[in-house]
PDB file of N, CA, C and O in Angstrom, chain B, residues numbered from 101:
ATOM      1  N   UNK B 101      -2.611   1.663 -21.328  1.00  0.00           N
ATOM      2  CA  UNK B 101      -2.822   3.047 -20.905  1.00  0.00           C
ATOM      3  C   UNK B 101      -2.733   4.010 -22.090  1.00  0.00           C
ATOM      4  O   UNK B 101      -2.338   3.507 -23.142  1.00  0.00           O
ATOM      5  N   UNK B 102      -2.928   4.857 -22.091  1.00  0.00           N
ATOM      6  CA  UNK B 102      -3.316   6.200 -22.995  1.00  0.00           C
ATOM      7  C   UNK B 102      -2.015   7.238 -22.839  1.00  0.00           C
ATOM      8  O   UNK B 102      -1.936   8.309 -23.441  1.00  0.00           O
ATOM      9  N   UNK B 103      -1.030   6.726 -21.931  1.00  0.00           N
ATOM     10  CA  UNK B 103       0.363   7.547 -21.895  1.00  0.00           C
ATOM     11  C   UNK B 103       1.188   6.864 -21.590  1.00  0.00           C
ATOM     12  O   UNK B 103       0.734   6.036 -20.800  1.00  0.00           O
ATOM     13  N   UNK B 104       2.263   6.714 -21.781  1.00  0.00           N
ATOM     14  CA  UNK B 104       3.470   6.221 -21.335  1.00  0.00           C
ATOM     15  C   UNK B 104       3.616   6.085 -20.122  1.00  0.00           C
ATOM     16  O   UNK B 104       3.563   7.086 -19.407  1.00  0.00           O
ATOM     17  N   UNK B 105       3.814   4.952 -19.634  1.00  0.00           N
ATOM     18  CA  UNK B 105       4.323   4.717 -18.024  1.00  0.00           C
ATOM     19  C   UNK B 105       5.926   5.541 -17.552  1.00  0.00           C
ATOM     20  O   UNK B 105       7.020   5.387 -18.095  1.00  0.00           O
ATOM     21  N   UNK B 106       5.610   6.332 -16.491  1.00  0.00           N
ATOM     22  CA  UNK B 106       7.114   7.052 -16.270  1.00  0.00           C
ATOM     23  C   UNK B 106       7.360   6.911 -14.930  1.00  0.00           C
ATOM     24  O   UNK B 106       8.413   7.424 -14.549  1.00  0.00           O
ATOM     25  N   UNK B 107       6.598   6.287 -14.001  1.00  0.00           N
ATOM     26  CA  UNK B 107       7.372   5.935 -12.717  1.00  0.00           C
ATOM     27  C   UNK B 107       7.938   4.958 -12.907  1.00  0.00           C
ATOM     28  O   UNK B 107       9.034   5.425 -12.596  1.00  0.00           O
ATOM     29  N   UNK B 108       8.243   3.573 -13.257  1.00  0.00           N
ATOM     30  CA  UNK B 108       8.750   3.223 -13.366  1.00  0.00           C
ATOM     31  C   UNK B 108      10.482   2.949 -13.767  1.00  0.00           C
ATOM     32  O   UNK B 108      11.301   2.134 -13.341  1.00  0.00           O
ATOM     33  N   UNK B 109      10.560   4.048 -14.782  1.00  0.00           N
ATOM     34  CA  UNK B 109      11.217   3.979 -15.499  1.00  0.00           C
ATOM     35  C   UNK B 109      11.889   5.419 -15.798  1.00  0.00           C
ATOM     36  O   UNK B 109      12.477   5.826 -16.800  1.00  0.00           O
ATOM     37  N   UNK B 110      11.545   6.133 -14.381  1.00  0.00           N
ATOM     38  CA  UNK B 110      12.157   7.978 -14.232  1.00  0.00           C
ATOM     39  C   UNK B 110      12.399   7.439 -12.558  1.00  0.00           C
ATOM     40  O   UNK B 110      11.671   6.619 -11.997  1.00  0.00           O
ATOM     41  N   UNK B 111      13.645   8.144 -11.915  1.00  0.00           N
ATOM     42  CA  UNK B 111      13.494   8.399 -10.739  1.00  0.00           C
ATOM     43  C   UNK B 111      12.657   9.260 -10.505  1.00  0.00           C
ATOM     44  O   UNK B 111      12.019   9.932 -11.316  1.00  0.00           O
ATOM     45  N   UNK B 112      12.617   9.279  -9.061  1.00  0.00           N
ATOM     46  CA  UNK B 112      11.291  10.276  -8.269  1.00  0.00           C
ATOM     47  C   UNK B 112      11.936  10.619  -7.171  1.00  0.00           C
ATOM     48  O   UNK B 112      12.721   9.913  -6.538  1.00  0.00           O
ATOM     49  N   UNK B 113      11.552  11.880  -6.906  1.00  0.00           N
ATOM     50  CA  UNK B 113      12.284  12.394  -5.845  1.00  0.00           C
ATOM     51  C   UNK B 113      11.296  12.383  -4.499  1.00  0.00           C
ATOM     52  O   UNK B 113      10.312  13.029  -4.859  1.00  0.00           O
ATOM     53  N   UNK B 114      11.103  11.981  -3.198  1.00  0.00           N
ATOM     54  CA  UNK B 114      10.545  11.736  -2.286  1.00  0.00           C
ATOM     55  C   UNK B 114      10.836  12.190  -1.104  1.00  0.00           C
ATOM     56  O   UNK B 114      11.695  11.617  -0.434  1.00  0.00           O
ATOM     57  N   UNK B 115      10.249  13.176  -0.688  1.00  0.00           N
ATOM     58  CA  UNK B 115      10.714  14.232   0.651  1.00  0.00           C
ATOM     59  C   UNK B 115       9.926  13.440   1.808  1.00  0.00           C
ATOM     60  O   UNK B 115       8.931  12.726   1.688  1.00  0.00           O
ATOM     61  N   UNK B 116      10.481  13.690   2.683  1.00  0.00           N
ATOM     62  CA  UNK B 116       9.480  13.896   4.237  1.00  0.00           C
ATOM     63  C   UNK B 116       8.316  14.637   4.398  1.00  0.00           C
ATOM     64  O   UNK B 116       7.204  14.343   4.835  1.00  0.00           O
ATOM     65  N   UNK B 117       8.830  15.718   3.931  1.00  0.00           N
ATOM     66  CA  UNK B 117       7.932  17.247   3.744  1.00  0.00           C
ATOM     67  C   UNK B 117       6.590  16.587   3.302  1.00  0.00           C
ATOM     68  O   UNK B 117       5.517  16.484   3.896  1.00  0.00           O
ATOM     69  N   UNK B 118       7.047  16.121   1.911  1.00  0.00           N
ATOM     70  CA  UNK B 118       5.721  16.027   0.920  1.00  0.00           C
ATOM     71  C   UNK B 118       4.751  14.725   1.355  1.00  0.00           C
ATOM     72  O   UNK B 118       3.747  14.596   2.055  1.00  0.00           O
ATOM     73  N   UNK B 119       5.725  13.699   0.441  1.00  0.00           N
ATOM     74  CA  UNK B 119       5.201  12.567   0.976  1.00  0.00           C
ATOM     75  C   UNK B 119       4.648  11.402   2.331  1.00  0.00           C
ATOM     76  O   UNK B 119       3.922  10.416   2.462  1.00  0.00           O
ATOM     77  N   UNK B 120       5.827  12.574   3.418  1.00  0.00           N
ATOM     78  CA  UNK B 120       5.411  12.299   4.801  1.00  0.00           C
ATOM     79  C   UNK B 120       3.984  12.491   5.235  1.00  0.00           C
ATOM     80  O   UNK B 120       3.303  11.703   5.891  1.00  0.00           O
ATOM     81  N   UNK B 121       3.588  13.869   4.678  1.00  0.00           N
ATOM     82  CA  UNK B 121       2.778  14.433   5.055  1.00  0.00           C
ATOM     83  C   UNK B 121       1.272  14.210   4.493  1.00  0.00           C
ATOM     84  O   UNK B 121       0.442  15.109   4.625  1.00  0.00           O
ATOM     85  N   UNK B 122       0.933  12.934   3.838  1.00  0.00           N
ATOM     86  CA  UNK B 122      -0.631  12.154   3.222  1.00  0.00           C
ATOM     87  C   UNK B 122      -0.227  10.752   4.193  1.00  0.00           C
ATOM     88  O   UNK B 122       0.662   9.904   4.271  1.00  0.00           O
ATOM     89  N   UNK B 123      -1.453  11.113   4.829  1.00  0.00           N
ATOM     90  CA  UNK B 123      -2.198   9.759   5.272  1.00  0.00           C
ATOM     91  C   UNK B 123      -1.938   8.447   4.374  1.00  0.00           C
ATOM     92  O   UNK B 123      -2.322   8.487   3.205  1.00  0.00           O
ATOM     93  N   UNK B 124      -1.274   7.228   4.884  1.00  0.00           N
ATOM     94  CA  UNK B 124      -1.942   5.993   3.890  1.00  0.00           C
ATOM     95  C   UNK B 124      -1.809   4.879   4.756  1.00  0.00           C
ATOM     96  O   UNK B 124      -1.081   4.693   5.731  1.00  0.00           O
ATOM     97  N   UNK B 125      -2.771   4.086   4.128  1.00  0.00           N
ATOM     98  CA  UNK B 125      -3.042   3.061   4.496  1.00  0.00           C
ATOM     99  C   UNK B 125      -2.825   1.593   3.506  1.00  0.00           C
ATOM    100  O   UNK B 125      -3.345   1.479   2.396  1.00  0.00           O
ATOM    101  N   UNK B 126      -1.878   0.427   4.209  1.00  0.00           N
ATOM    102  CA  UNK B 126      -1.762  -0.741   3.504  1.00  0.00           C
ATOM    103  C   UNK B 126      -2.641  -1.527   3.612  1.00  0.00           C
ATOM    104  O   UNK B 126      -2.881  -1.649   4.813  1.00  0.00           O
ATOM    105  N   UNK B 127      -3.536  -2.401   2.778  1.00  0.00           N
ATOM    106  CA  UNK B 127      -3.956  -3.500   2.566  1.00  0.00           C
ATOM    107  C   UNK B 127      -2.969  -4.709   2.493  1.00  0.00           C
ATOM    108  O   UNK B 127      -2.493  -4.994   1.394  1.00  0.00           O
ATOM    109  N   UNK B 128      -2.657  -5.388   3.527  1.00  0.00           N
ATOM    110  CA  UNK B 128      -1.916  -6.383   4.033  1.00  0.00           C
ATOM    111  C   UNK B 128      -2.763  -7.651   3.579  1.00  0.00           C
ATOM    112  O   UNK B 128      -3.670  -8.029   4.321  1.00  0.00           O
ATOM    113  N   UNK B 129      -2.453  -8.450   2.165  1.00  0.00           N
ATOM    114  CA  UNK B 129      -2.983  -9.526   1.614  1.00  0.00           C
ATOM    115  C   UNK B 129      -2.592 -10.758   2.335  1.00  0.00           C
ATOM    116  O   UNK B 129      -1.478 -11.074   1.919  1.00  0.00           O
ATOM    117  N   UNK B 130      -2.957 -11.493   3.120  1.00  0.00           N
ATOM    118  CA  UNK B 130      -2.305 -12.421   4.183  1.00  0.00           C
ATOM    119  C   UNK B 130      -2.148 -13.626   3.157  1.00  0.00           C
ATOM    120  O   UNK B 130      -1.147 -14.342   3.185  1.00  0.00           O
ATOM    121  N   UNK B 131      -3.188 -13.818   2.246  1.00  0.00           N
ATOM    122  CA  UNK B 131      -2.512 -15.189   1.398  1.00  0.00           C
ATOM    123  C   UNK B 131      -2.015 -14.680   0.113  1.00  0.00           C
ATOM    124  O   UNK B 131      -2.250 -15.297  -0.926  1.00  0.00           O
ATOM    125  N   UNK B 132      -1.256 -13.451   0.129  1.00  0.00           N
ATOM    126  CA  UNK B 132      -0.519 -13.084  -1.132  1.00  0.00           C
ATOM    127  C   UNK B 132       0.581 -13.973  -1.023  1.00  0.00           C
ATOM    128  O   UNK B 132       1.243 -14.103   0.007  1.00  0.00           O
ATOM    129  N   UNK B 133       0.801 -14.659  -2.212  1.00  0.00           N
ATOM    130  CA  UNK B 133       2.008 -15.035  -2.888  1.00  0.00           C
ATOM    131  C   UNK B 133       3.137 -14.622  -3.960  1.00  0.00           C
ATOM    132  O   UNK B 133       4.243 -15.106  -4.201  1.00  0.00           O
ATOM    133  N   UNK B 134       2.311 -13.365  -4.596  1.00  0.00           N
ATOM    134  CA  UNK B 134       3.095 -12.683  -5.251  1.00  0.00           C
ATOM    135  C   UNK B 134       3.803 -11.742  -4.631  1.00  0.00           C
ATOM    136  O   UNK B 134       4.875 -11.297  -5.039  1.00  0.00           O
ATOM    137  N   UNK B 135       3.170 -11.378  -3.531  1.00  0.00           N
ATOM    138  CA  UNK B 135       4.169 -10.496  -2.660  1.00  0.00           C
ATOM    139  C   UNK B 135       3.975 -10.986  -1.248  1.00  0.00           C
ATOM    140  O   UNK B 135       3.011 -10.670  -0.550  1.00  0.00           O
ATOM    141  N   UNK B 136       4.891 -11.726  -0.902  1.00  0.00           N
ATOM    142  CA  UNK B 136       4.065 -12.094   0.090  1.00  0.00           C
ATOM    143  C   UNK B 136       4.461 -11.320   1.471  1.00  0.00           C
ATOM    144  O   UNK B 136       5.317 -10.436   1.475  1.00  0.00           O
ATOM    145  N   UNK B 137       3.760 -11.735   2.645  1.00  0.00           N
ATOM    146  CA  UNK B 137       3.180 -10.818   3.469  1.00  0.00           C
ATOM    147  C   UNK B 137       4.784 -10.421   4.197  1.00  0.00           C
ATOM    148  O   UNK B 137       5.199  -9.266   4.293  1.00  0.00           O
ATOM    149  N   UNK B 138       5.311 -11.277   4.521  1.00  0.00           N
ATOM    150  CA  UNK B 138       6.703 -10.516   4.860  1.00  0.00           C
ATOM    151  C   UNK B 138       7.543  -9.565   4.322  1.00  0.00           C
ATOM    152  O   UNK B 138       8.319  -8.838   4.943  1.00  0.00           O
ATOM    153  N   UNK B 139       7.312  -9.617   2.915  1.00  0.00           N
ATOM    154  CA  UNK B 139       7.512  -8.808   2.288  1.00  0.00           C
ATOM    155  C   UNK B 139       6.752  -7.302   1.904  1.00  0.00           C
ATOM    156  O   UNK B 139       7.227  -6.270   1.430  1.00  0.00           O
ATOM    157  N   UNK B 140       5.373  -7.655   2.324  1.00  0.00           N
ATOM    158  CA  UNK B 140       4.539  -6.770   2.378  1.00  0.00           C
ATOM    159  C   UNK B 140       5.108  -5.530   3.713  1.00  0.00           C
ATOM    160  O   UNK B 140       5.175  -4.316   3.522  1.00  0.00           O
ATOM    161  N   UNK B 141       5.400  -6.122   4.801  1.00  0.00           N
ATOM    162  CA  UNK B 141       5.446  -5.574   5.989  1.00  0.00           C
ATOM    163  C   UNK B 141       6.923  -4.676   6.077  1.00  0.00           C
ATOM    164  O   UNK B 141       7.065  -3.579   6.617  1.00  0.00           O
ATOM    165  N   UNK B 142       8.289  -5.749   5.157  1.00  0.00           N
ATOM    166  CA  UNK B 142       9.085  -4.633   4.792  1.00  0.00           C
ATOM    167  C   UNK B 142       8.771  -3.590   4.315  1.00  0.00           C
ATOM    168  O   UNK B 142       9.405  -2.624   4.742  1.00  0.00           O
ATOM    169  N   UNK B 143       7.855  -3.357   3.414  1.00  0.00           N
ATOM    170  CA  UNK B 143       7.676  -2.415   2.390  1.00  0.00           C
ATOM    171  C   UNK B 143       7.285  -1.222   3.837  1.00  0.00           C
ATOM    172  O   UNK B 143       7.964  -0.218   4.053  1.00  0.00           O
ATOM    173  N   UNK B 144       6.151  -1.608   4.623  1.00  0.00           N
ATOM    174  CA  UNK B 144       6.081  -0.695   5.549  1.00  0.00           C
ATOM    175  C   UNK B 144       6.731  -0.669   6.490  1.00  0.00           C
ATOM    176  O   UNK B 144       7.036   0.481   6.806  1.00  0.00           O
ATOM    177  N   UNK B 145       6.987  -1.181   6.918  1.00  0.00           N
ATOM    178  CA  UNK B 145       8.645  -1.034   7.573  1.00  0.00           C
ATOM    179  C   UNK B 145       9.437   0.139   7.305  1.00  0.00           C
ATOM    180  O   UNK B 145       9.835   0.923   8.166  1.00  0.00           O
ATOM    181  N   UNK B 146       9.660   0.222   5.978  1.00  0.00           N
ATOM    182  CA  UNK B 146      10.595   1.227   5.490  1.00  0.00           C
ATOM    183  C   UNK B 146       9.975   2.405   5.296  1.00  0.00           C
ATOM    184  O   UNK B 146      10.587   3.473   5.261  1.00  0.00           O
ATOM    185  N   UNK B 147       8.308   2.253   5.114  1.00  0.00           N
ATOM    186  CA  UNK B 147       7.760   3.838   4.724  1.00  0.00           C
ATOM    187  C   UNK B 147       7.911   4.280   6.287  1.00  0.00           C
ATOM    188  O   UNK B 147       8.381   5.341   6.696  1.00  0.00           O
ATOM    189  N   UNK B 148       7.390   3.195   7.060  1.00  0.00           N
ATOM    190  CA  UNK B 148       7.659   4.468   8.491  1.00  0.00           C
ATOM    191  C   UNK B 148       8.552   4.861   8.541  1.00  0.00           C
ATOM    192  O   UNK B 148       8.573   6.088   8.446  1.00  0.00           O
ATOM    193  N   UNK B 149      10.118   4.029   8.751  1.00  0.00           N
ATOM    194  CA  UNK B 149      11.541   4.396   8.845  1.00  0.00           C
ATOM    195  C   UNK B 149      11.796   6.052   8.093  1.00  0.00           C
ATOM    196  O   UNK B 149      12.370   7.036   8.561  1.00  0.00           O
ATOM    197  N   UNK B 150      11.328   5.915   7.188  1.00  0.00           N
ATOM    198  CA  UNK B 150      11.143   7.500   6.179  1.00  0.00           C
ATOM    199  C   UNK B 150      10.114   8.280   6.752  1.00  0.00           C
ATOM    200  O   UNK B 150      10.261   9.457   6.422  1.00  0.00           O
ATOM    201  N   UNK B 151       9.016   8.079   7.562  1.00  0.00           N
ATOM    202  CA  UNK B 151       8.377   9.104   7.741  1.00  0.00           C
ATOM    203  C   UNK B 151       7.736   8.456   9.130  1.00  0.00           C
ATOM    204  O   UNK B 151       6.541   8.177   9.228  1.00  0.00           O
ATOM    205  N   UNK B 152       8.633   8.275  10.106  1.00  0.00           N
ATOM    206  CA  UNK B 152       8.335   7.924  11.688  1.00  0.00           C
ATOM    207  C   UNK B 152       7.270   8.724  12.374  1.00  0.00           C
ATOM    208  O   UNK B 152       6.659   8.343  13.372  1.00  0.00           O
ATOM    209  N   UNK B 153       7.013  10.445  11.441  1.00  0.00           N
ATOM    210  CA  UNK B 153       6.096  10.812  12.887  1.00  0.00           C
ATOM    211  C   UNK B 153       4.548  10.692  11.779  1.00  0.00           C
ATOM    212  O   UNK B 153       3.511  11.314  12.013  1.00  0.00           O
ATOM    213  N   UNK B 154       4.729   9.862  10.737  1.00  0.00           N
ATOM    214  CA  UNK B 154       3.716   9.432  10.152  1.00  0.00           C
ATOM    215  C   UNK B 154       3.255   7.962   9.962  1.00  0.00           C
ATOM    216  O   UNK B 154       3.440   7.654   8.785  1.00  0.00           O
ATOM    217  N   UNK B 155       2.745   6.979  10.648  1.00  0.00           N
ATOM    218  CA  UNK B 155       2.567   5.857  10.440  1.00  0.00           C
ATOM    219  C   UNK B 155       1.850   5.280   9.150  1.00  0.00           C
ATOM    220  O   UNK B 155       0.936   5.919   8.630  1.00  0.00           O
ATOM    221  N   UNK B 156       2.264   4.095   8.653  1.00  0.00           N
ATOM    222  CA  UNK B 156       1.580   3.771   7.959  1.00  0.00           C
ATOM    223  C   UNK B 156       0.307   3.218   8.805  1.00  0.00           C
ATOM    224  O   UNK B 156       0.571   2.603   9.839  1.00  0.00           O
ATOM    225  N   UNK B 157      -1.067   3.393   8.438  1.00  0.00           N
ATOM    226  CA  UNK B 157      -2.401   1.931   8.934  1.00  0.00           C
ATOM    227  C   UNK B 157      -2.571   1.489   8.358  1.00  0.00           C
ATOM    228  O   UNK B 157      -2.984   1.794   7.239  1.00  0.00           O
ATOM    229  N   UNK B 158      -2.202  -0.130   9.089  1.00  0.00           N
ATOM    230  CA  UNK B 158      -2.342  -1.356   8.229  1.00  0.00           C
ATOM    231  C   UNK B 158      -3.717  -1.932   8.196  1.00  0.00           C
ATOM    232  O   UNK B 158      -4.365  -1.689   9.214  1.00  0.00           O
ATOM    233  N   UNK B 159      -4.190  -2.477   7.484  1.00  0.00           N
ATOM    234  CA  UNK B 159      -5.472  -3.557   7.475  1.00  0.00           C
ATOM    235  C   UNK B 159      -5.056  -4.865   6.976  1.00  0.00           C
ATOM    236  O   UNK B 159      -4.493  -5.175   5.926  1.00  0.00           O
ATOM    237  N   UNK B 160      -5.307  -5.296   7.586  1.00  0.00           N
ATOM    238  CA  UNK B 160      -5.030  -6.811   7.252  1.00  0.00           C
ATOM    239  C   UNK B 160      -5.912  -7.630   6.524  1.00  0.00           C
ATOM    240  O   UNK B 160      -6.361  -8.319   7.441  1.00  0.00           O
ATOM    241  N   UNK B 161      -6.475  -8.031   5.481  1.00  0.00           N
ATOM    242  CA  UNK B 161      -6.931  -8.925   4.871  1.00  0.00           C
ATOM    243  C   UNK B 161      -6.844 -10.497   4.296  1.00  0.00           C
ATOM    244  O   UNK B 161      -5.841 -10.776   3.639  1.00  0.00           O
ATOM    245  N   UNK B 162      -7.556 -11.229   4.451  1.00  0.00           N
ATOM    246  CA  UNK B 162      -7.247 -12.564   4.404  1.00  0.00           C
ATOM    247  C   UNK B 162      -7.743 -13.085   2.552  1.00  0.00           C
ATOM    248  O   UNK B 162      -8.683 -13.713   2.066  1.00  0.00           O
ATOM    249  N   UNK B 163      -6.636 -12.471   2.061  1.00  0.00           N
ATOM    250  CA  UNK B 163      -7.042 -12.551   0.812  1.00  0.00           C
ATOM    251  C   UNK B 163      -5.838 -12.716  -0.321  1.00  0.00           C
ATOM    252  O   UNK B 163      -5.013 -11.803  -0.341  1.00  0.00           O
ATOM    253  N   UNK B 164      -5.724 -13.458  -0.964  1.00  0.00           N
ATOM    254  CA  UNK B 164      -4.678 -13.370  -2.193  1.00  0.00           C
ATOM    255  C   UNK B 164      -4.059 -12.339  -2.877  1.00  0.00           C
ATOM    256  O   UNK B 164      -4.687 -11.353  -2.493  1.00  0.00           O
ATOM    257  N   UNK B 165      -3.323 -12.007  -3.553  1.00  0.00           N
ATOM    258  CA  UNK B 165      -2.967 -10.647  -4.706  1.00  0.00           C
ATOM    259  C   UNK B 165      -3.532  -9.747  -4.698  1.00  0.00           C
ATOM    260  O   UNK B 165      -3.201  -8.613  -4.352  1.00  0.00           O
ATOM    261  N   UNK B 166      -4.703 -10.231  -5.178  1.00  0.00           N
ATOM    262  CA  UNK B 166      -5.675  -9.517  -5.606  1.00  0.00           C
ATOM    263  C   UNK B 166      -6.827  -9.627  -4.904  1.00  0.00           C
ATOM    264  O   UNK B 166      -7.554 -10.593  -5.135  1.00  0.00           O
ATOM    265  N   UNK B 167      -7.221  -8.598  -3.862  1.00  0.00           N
ATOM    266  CA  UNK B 167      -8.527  -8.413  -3.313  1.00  0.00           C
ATOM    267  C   UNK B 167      -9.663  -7.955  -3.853  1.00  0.00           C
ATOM    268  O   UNK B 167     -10.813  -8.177  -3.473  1.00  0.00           O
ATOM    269  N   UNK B 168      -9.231  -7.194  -4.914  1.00  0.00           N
ATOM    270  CA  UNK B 168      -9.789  -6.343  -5.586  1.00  0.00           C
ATOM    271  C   UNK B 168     -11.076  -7.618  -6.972  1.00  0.00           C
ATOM    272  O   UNK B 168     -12.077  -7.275  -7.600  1.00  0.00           O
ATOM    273  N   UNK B 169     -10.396  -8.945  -6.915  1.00  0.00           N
ATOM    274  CA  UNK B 169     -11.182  -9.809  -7.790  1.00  0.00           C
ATOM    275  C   UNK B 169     -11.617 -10.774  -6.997  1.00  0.00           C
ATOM    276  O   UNK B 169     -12.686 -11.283  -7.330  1.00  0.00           O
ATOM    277  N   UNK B 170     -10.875 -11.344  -5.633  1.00  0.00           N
ATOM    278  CA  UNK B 170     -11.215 -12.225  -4.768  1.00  0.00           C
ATOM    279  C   UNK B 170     -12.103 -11.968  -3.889  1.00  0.00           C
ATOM    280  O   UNK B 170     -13.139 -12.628  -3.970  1.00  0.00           O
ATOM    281  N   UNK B 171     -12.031 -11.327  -3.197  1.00  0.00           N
ATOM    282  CA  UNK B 171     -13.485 -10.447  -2.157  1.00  0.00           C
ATOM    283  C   UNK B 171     -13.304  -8.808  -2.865  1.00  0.00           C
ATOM    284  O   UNK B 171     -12.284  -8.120  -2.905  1.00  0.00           O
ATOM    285  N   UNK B 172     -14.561  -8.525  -3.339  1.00  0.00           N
ATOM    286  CA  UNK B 172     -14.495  -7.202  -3.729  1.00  0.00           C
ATOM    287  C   UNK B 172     -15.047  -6.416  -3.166  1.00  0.00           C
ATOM    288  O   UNK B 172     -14.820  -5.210  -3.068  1.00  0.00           O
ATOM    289  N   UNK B 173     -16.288  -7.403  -2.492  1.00  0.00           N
ATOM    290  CA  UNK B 173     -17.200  -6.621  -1.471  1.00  0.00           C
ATOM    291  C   UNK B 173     -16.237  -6.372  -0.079  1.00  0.00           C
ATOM    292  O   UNK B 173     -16.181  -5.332   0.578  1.00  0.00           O
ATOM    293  N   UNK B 174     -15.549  -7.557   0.150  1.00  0.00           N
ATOM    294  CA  UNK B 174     -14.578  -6.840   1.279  1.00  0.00           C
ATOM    295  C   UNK B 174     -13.317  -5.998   1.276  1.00  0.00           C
ATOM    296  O   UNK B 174     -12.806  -5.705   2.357  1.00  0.00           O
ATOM    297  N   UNK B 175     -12.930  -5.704   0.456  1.00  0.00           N
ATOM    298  CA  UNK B 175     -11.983  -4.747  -0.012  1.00  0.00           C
ATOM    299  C   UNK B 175     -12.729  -3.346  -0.177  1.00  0.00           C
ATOM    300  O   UNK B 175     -12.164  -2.279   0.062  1.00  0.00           O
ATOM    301  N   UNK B 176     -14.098  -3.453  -0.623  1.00  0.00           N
ATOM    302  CA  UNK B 176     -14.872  -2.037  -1.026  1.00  0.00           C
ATOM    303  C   UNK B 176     -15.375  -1.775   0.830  1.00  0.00           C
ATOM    304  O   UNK B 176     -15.681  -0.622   1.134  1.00  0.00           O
ATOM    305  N   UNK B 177     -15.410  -2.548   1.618  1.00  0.00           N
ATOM    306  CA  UNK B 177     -15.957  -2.335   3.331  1.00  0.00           C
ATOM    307  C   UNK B 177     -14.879  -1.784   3.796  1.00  0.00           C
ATOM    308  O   UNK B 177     -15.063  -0.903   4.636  1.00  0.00           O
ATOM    309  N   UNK B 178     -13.287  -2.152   3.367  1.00  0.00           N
ATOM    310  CA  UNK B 178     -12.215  -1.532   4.093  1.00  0.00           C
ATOM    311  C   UNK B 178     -12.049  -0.367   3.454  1.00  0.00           C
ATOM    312  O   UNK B 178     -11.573   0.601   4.048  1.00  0.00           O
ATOM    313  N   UNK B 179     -12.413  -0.314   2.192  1.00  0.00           N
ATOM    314  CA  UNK B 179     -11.831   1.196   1.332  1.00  0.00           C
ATOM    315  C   UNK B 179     -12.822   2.321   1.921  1.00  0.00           C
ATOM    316  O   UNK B 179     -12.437   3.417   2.329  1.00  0.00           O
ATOM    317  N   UNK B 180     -14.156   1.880   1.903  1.00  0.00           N
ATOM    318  CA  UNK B 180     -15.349   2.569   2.595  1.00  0.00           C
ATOM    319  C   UNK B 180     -14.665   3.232   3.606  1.00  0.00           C
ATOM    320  O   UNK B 180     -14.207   4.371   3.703  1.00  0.00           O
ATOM    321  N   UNK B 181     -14.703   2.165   4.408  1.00  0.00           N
ATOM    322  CA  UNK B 181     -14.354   2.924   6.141  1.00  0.00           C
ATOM    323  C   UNK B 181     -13.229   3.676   6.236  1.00  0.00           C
ATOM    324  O   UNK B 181     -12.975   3.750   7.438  1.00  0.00           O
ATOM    325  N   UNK B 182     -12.481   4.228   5.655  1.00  0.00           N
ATOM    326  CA  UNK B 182     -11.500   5.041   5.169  1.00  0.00           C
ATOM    327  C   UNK B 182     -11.572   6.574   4.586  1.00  0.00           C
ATOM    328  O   UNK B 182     -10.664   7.398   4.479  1.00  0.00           O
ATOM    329  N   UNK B 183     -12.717   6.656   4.306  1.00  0.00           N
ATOM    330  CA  UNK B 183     -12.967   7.898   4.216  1.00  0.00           C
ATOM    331  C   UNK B 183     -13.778   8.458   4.959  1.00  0.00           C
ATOM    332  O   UNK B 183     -13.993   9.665   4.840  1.00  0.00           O
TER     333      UNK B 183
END
């Protein structure tokens, strides 16, 4: 990158207000192994728990890590239909 990485490595402060309040949506990798899907589902798990009258929408994909190199055309059909 062209700047220093700082989320990582700065806390961030994360409201209801703010962050409650954008739409998002997970791509749920069903044959991820690097993260895998139970773990995937904590992750949203907890964003609702933080922002209940905002759901996360999930999509589910039947795809490894990386969708983005494994089906690209189907990752670009779910990103599509999203806007």
């Amino acid at each position: 990158p062209d700047h220093p990485i700082g989320v990582p490595t700065h806390a961030t402060n994360t409201t209801r207000e703010r962050w409650g309040a954008v739409a998002r949506t997970y791509v749920k990798a069903l044959r991820d192994m690097a993260v895998r899907p139970r773990l995937q589902q904590t992750f949203i798990d907890a964003a609702d728990a933080f922002t209940p009258d905002n759901p996360t929408h999930v999509v589910e994909m039947d795809s490894c890590h990386s969708p983005f190199h494994a089906n690209p055309a189907g990752l670009a059909r779910i990103l599509a239909a999203l806007s």
